[in-house]
MARZA-784424 format. One line per field, with one value per residue (C-alpha): residue in three letters; x negated, y, z. Coordinates in Angstrom, 2 decimals, always signed. Example, Ala and Ser with C-alpha at 12.3 -4.5 7.8 and 13.67 -1.06 7.14 Angstrom:
2
bamar = [Ala/Ser]
c1 = [-12.30/-13.67]
c2 = [-4.50/-1.06]
c3 = [+7.80/+7.14]
***
This chain:
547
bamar = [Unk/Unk/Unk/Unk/Unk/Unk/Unk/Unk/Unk/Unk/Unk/Unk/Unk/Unk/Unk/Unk/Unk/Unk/Unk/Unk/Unk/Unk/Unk/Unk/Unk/Unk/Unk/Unk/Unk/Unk/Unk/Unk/Unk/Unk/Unk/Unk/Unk/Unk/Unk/Unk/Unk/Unk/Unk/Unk/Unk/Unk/Unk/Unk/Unk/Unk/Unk/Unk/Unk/Unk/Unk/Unk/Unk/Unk/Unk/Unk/Unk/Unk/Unk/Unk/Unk/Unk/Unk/Unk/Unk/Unk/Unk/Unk/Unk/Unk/Unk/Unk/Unk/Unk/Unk/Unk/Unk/Unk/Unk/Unk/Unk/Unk/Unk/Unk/Unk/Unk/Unk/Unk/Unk/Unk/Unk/Unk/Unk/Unk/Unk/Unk/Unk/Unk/Unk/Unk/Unk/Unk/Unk/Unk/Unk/Unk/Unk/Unk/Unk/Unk/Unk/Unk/Unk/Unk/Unk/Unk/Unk/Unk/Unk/Unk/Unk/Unk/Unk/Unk/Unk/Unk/Unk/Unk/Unk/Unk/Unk/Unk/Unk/Unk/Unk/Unk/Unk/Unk/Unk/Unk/Unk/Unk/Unk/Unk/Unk/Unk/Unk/Unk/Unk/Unk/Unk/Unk/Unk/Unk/Unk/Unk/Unk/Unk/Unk/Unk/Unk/Unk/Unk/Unk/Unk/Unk/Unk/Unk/Unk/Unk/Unk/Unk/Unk/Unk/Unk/Unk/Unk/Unk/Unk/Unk/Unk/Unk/Unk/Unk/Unk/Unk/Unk/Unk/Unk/Unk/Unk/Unk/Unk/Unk/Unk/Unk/Unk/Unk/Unk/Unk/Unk/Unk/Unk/Unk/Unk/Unk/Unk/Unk/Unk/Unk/Unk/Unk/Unk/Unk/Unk/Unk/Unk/Unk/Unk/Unk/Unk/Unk/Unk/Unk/Unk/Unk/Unk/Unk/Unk/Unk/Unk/Unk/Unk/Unk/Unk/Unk/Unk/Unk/Unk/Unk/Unk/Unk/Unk/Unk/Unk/Unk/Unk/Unk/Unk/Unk/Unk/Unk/Unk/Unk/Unk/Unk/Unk/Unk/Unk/Unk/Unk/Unk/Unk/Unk/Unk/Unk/Unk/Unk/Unk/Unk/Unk/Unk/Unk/Unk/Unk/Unk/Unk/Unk/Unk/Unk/Unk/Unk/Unk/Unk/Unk/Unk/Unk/Unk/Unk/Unk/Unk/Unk/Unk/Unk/Unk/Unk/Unk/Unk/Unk/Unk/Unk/Unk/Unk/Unk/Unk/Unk/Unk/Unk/Unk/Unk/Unk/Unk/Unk/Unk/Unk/Unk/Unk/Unk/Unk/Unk/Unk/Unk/Unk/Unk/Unk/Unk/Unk/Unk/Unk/Unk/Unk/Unk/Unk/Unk/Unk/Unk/Unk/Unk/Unk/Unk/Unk/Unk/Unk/Unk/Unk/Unk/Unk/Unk/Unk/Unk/Unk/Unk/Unk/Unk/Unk/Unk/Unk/Unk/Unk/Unk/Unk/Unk/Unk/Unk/Unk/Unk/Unk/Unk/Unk/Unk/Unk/Unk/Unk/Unk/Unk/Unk/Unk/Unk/Unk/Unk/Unk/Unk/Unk/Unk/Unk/Unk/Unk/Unk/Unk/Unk/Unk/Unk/Unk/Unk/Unk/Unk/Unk/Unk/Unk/Unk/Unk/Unk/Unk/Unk/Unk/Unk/Unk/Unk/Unk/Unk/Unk/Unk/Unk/Unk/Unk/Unk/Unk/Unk/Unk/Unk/Unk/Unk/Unk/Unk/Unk/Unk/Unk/Unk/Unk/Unk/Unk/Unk/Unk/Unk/Unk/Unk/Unk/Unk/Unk/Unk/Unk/Unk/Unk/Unk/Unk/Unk/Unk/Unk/Unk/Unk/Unk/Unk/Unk/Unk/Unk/Unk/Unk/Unk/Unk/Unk/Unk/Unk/Unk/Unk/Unk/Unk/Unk/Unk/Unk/Unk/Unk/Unk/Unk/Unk/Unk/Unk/Unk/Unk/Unk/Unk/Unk/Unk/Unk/Unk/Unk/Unk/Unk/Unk/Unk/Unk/Unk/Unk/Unk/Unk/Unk/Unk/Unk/Unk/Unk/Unk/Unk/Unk/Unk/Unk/Unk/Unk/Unk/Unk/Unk/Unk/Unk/Unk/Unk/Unk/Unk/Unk/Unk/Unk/Unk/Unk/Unk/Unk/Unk/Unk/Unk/Unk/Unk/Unk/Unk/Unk/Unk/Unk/Unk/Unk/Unk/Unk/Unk/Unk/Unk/Unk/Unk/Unk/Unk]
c1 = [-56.42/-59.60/-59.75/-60.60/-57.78/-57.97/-61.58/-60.92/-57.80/-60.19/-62.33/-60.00/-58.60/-62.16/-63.21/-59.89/-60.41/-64.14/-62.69/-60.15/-62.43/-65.08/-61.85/-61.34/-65.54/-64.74/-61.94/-64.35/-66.56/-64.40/-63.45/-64.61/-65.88/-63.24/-60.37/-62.47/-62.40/-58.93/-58.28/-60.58/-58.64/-55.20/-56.82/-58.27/-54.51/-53.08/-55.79/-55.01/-51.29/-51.67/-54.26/-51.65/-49.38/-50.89/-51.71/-48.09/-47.08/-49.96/-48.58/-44.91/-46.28/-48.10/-45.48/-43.17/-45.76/-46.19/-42.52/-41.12/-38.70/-40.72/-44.67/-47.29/-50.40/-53.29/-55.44/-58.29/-58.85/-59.17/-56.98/-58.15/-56.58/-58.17/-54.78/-51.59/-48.89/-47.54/-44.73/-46.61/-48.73/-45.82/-44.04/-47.83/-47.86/-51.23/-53.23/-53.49/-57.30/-57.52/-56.14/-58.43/-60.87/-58.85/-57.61/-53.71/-53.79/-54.55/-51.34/-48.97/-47.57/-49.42/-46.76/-46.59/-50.33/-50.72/-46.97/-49.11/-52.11/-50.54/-48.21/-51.16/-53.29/-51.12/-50.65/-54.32/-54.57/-51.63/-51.60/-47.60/-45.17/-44.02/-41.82/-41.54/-40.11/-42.56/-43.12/-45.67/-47.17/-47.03/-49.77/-46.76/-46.17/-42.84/-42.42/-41.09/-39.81/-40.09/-40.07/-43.16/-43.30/-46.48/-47.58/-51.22/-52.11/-55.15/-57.47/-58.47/-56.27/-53.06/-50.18/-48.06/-44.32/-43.01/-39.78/-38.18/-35.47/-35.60/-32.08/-30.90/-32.88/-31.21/-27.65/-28.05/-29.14/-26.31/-24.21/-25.84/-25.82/-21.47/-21.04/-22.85/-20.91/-17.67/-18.51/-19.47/-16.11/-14.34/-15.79/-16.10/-12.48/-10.04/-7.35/-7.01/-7.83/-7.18/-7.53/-5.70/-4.73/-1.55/-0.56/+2.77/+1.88/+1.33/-0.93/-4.47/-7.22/-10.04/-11.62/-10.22/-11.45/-13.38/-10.42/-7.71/-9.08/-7.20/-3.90/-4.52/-7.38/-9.17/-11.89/-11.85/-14.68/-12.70/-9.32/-11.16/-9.52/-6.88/-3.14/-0.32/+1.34/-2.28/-2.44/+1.14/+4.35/+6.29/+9.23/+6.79/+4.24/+7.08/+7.83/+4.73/+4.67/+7.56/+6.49/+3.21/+4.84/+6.93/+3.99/+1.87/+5.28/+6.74/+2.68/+4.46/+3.34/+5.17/+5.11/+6.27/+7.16/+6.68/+6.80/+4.51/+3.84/+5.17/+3.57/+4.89/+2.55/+2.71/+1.45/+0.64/+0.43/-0.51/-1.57/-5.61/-6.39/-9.62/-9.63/-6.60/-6.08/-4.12/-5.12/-3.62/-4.79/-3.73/-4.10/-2.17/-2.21/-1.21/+1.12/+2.33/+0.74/+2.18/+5.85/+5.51/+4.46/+7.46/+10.05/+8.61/+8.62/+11.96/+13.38/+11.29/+13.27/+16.70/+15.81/+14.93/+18.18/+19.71/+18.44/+19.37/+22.69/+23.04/+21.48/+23.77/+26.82/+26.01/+25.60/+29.08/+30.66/+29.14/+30.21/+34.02/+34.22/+32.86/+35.61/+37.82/+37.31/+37.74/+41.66/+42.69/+41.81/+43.59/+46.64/+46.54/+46.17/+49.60/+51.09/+50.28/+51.38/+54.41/+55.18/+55.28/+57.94/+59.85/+61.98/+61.61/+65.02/+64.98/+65.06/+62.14/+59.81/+59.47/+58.28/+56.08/+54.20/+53.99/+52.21/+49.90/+48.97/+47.46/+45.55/+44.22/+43.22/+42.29/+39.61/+38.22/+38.03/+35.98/+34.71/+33.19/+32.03/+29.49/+28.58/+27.75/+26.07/+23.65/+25.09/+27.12/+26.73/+25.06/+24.74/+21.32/+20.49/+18.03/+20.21/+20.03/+21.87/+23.21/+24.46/+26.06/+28.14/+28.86/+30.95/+32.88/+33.62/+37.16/+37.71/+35.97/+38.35/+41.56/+40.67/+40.77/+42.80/+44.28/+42.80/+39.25/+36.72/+34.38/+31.26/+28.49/+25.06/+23.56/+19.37/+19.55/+16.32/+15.58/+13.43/+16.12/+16.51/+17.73/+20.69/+24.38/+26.41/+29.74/+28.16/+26.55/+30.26/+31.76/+29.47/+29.77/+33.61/+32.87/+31.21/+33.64/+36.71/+34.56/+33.94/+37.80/+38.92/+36.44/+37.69/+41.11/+44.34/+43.09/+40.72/+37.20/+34.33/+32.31/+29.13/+27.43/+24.09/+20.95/+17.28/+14.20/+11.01/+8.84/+9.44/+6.63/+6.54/+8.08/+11.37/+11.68/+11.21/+14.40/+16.50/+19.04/+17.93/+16.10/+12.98/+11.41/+10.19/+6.75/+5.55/+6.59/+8.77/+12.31/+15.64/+18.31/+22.29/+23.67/+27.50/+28.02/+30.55/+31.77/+34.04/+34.15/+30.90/+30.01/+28.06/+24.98/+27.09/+29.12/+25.95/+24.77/+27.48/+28.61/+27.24/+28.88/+31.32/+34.77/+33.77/+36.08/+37.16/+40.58/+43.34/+42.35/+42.21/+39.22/+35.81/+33.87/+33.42/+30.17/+28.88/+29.28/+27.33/+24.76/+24.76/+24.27/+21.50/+19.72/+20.32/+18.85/+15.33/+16.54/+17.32/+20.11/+19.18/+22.68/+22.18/+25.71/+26.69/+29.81/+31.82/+28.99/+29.68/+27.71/+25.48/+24.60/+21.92/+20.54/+17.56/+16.40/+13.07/+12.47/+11.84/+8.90/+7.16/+5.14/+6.22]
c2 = [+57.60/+58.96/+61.92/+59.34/+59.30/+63.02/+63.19/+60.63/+62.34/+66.23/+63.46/+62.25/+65.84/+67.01/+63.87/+64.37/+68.47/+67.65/+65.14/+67.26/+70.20/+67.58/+66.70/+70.61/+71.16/+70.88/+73.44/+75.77/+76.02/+77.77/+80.19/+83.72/+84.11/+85.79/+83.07/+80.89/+82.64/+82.72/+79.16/+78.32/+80.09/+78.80/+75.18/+76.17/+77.54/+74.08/+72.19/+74.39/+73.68/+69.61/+69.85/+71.78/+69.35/+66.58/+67.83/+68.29/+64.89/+63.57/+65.23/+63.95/+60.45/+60.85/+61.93/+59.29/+56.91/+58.04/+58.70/+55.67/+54.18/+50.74/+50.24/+50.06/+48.24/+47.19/+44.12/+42.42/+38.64/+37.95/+40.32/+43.40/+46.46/+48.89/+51.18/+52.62/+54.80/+56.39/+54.36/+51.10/+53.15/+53.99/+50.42/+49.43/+51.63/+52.81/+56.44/+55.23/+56.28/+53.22/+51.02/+51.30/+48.60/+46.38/+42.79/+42.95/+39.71/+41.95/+43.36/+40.02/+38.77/+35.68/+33.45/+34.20/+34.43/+30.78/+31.48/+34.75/+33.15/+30.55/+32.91/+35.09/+31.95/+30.90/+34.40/+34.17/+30.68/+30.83/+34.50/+34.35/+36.76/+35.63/+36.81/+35.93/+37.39/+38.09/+40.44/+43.16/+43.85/+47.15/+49.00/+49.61/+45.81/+45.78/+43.96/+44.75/+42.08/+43.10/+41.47/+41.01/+41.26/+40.75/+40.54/+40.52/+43.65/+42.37/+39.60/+40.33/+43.20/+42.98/+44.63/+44.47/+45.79/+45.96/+46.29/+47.09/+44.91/+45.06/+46.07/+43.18/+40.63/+42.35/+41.96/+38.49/+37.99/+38.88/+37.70/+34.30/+34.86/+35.81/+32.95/+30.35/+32.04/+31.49/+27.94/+26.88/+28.71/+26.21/+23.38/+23.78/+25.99/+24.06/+25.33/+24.06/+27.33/+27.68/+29.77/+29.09/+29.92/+30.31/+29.40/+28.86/+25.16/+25.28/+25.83/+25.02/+24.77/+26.52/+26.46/+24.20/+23.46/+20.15/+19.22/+19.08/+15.11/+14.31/+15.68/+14.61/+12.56/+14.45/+16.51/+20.46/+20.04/+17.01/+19.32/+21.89/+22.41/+20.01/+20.74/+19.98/+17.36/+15.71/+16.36/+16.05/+13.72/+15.67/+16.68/+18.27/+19.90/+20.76/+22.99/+24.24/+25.50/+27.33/+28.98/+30.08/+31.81/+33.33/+34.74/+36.12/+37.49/+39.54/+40.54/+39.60/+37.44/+34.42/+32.24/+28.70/+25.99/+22.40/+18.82/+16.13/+12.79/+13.08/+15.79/+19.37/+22.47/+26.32/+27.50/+31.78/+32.09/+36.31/+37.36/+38.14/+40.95/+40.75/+43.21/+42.81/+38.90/+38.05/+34.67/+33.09/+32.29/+30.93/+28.45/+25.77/+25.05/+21.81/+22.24/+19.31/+18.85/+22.28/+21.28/+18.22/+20.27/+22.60/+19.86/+18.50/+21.74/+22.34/+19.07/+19.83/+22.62/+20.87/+18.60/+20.66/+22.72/+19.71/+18.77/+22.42/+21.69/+17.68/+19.30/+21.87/+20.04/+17.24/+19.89/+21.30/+17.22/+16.00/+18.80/+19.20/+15.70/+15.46/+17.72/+16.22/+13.27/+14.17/+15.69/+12.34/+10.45/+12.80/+12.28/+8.68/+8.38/+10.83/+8.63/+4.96/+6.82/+7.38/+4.10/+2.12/+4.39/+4.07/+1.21/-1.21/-0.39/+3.51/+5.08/+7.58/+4.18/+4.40/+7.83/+7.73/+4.67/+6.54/+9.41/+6.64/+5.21/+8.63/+9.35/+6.17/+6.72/+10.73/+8.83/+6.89/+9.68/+11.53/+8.29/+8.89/+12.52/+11.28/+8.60/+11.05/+13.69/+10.17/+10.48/+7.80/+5.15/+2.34/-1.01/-2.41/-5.99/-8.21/-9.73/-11.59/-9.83/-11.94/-13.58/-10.11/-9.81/-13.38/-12.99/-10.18/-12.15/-12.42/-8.99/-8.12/-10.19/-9.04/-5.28/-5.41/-6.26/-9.72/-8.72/-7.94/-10.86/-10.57/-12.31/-13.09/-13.75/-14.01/-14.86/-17.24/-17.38/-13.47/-11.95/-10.21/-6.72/-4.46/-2.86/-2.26/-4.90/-2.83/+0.28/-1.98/-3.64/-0.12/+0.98/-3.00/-1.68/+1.69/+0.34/-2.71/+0.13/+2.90/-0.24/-1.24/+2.19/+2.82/-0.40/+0.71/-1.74/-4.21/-6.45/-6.31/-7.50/-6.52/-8.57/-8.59/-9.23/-9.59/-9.87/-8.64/-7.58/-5.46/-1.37/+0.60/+4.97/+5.48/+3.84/+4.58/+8.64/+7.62/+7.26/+9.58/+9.81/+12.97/+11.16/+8.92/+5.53/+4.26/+1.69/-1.71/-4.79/-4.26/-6.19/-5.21/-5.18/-4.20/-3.83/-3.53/-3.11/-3.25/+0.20/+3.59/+4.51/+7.87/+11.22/+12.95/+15.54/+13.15/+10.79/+14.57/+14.90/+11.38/+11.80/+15.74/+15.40/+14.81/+14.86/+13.06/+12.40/+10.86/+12.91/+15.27/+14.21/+11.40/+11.86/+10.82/+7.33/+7.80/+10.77/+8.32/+5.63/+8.13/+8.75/+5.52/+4.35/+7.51/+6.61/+3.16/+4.23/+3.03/+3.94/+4.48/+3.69/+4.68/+3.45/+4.41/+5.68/+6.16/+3.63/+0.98/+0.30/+1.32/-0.14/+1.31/-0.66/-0.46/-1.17/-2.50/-1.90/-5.78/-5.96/-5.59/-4.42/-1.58/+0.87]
c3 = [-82.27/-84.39/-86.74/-90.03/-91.38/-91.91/-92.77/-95.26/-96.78/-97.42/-99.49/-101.46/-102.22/-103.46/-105.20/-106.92/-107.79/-109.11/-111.47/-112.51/-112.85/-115.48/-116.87/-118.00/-118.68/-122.27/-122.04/-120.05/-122.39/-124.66/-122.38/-121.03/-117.81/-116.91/-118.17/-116.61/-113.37/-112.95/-113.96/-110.67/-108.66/-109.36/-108.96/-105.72/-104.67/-105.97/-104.47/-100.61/-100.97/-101.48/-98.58/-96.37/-97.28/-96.92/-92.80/-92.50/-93.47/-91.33/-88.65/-88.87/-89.45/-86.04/-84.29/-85.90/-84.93/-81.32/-80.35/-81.69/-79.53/-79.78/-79.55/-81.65/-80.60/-83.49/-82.24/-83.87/-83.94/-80.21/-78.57/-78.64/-78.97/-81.09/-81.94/-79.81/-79.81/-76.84/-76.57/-76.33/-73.69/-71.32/-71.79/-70.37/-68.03/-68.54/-70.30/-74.29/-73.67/-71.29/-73.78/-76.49/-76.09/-73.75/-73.77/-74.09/-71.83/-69.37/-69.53/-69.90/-66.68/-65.35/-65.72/-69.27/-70.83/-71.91/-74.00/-75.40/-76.16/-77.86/-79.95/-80.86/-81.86/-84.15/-85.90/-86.25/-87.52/-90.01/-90.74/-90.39/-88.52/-85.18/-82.63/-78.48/-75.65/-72.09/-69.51/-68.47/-65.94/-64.50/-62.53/-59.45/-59.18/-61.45/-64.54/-67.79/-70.30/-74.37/-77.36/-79.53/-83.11/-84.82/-88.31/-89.92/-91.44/-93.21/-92.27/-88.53/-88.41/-86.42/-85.93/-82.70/-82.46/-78.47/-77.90/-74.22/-73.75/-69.91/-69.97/-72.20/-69.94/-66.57/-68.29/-69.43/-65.90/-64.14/-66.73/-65.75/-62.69/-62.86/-65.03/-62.77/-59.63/-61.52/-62.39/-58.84/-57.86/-60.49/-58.87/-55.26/-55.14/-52.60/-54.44/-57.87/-60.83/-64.21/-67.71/-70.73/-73.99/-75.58/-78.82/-80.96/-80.21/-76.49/-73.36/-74.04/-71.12/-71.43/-67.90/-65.11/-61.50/-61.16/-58.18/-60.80/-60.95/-57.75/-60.19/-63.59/-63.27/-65.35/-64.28/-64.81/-67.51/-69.11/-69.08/-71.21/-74.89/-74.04/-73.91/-72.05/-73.31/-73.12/-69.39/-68.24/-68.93/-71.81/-69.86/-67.27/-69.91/-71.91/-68.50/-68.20/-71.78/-71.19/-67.93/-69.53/-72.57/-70.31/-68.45/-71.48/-73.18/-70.32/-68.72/-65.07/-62.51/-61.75/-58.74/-58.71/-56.21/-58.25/-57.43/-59.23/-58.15/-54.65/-53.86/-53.23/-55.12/-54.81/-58.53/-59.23/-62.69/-64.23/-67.51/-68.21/-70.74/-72.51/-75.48/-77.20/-76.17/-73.37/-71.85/-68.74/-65.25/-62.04/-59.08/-57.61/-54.07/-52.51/-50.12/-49.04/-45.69/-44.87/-46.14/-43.52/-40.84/-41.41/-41.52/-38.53/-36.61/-38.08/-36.70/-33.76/-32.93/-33.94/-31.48/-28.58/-29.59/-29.46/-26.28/-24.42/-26.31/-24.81/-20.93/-21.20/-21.59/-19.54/-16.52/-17.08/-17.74/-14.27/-12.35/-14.22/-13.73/-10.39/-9.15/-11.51/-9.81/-6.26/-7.36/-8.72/-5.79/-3.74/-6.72/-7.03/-3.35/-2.55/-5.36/-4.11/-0.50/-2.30/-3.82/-0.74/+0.70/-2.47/-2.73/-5.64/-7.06/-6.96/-10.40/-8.71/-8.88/-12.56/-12.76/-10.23/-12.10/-15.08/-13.01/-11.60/-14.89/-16.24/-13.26/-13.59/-17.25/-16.46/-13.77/-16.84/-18.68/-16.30/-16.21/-19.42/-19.23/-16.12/-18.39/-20.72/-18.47/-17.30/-13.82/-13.55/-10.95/-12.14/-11.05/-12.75/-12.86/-14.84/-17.46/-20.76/-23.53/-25.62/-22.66/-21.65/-25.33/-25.22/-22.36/-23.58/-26.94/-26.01/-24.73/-27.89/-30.40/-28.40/-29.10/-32.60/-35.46/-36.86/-40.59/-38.89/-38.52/-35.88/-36.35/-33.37/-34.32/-31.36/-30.37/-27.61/-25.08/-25.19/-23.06/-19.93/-20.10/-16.87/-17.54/-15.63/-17.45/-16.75/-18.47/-21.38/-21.93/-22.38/-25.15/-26.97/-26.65/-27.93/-30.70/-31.87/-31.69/-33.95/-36.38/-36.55/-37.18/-39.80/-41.41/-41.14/-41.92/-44.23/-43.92/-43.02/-41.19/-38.13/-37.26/-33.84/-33.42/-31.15/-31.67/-30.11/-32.84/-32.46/-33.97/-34.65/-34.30/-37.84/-37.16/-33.48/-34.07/-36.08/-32.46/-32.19/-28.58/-28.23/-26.04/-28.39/-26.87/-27.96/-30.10/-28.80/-28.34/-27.60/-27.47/-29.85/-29.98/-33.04/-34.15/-38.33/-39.98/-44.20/-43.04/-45.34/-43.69/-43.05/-44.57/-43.08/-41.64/-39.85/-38.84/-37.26/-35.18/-34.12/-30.13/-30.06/-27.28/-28.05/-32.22/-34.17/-37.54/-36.16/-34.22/-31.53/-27.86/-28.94/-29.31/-25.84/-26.44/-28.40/-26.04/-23.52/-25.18/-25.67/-22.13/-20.91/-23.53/-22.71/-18.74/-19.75/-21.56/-24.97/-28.42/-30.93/-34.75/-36.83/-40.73/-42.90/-46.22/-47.35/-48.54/-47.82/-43.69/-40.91/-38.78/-35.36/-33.31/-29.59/-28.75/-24.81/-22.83/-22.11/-18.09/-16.43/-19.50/-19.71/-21.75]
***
């Protein structure tokens, strides 16, 4: 800056003394030249102290002027700058000495001279204040944004305020930046996010992820300012208020497992502090697939226990009965020996009939534990089912009770199935005497049937077989009964060997069936609740399919 200002101001101080001093001529005159002296002198003192003061307050004007925390730039009508502080020179970048005389376009970042030139055109045209944000240049390559403020000082005079607001800019930024960060989080998150309010009147969203449409079919953006009750059934929002105020009041995390619509949800709900507010987050993540695949390994595992357990114990049946076996032959052969020595009137007969008898039914029993174990001796032979029950009907009817109808419903021109028709007519038995006894001593009715459809996966995985056939057409015998039924306990254990909910000594009949359907590539599908019957059917590979 020049030295006018201060030339200017000396001026004014003498043009102002010699007035003063005409002012007093007619004073003067009157006095001696020694009064006269001496009122010179204490004008010339006065006239020295306004002058010294007068430097000192252009002095701290400078220096206000230079150290200002903004810039000051003076242009004329087409840009240039013809005034500067310091400050304006070091938010340039550039010596102040260098500035005098230049453009201030030079200055303005490419991309932003045609917003500057239009700002500044308009200042010129209408003489009115206006204000716009840019950025500088700097000689080392960075840029600067600041705020412009500029005013007309007088016509083709202009006045230029800069302010640095680099900072601002670089926190807005990043504040951007966060805010678009945490909005594509919202909207790409697998897991579905939240942040709400709470009120005396409820939850209301204020952010929601854009997934929560697959929930509430809303999406996250649609959520926003709603509340529960407008999102949720009441009883359900009505739990959700709850859970949230019980968040926010006590500050502690709370984890939740929910069901909605079928599906199973893990939700983590914590308190958010922002100042003195406390708002609520949390996520919810779907875990439904992962529920599944834990049931299924669970019954995966209760079927290969089940399985060690059925191997196991089908081991130890074969060989007790095995050995078993080989005794009573040896017994019932000493005691047959011993009956044709004995004559027919001998009191010794009797006993020794008796002792026959139960070896005869011990060798059915262990009968039944190799049908269990599978390693019976079977006799298999291309037959057709309903042929097979039909021919026990009789059998069937004399086993049970007068007050018990038995009803046949039988499919006639099935496809044949290979099975041992002795083994077969043992479980039909099996079956018919577990239906009487479950109806008891009144009356009641027990329907057997036959069929052949076709079973898909869903049902099949159902057997209580642990080897699962596959997908296919099979032939079907099934025995139902209007008995008390039974619980899932009891439905669990209905194949354990000798398991019984009758007197003790029972309990191999349906181990055997098991046995033998398992020896015969088939299935057991057991449907019963109690006090509504059960019905228990078996399902055939047809012969000389493929399976």
């Amino acid at each position: 800056m020049t030295n006018n200002h201060s030339d200017s101001a000396v001026s004014l101080c003498e043009t102002e003394a010699n007035t003063a001093i005409m002012d007093d001529c007619d004073i003067s005159e009157s006095l001696s030249p020694e009064e006269l002296n001496t009122l010179l002198k204490v004008e010339n003192d006065e006239l020295r102290e306004k002058l010294l003061q007068l430097e000192t307050s252009r002095a701290m004007y400078y220096d206000l002027y230079d150290f200002s925390p903004v810039g000051y730039l003076t242009l004329n009508e087409d840009g240039i700058i013809t005034e500067a502080n310091l400050t304006a020179a070091a938010l340039l970048g550039i010596e102040r000495q260098y500035l005098i005389n230049s453009n201030l376009t030079h200055f303005v970042f490419p991309e932003d001279s045609e917003a500057f030139n239009s700002y500044f055109k308009r200042i010129v045209r209408t003489e009115s204040k206006q204000e716009w944000e840019l950025r500088l240049s700097n000689p080392d390559g960075t840029t600067t944004w600041v705020r412009l403020e500029a005013n007309t000082v007088w016509k083709g005079e202009y006045r230029v305020i800069i302010s640095d607001i680099n900072a601002h800019k670089q926190a807005e930024q990043e504040l951007t930046e966060a805010n678009e960060l945490f909005s594509m989080f919202m909207r790409y998150s697998p897991v579905y996010t939240y942040i709400k309010e709470i009120t005396s009147n409820g939850s209301r969203v204020l952010r929601a992820s854009d997934n929560f449409v697959q929930i509430t079919g809303m999406s996250g953006s649609e959520m926003c300012g709603k509340k529960m009750d407008e999102l949720f059934p009441a009883e359900f929002a009505e739990k959700i208020n709850q859970e949230d105020h019980k968040v926010v009041s006590s500050g502690q995390l709370l984890k939740l497992e929910e069901n909605f619509n079928g599906r199973n949800y893990t939700t983590i709900k914590f308190p958010v502090y922002i100042g003195d507010k406390i708002l609520l987050a949390g996520y919810t993540i779907d875990t439904t697939d992962r529920c599944k695949a834990e049931e299924e390994r669970l019954h995966l595992e209760r079927q290969l226990m089940n399985m060690h357990k059925m191997d196991s114990l089908g081991r130890m049946s074969a060989g007790i009965a095995h050995d078993f076996n080989n005794l009573l032959q040896a017994v019932l052969g000493n005691l047959e020996l011993a009956l044709m020595k004995i004559d027919d009137q001998d009191r010794i007969r009797k006993h020794v009939s008796r002792a026959v008898k139960a070896a005869e039914d011990a060798a059915r029993l262990s009968g039944l534990m190799l049908a269990y174990s599978g390693k019976t001796r079977t006799l298999i032979k291309e037959l057709d089912l309903s042929e097979l029950v039909d021919g026990n009907a009789a059998l069937l009817s004399a086993s049970i009770s007068n007050s018990i109808t038995l009803d046949f419903q039988l499919d006639r021109g099935m496809p044949p199935v290979n099975v041992d028709a002795g083994l077969i007519q043992q479980v039909l038995m099996s079956l018919v005497a577990n239906s009487s006894e479950a109806i008891g001593a009144g009356n009641g009715l027990i329907t057997i049937s036959t069929g052949v459809n076709w079973f898909d996966q869903v049902v099949l995985d159902r057997s209580r077989l642990e080897e699962k056939p596959p997908t296919g057409r099979y032939v079907w015998m099934e025995v139902r009964d209007n008995g008390c039924g039974m619980d899932d306990e009891t439905i669990f254990k209905l194949f354990d060997p000798f398991f019984t909910t009758k007197f003790t000594g029972r309990g191999l009949s349906m181990s055997a069936t098991h046995g033998i359907i398992r020896a015969h590539g088939g299935a057991i599908l057991v449907d019963s609740t109690p006090n509504a019957g059960t019905c228990i059917r078996i399902l055939f590979p047809i012969a000389g399919q493929k399976q």
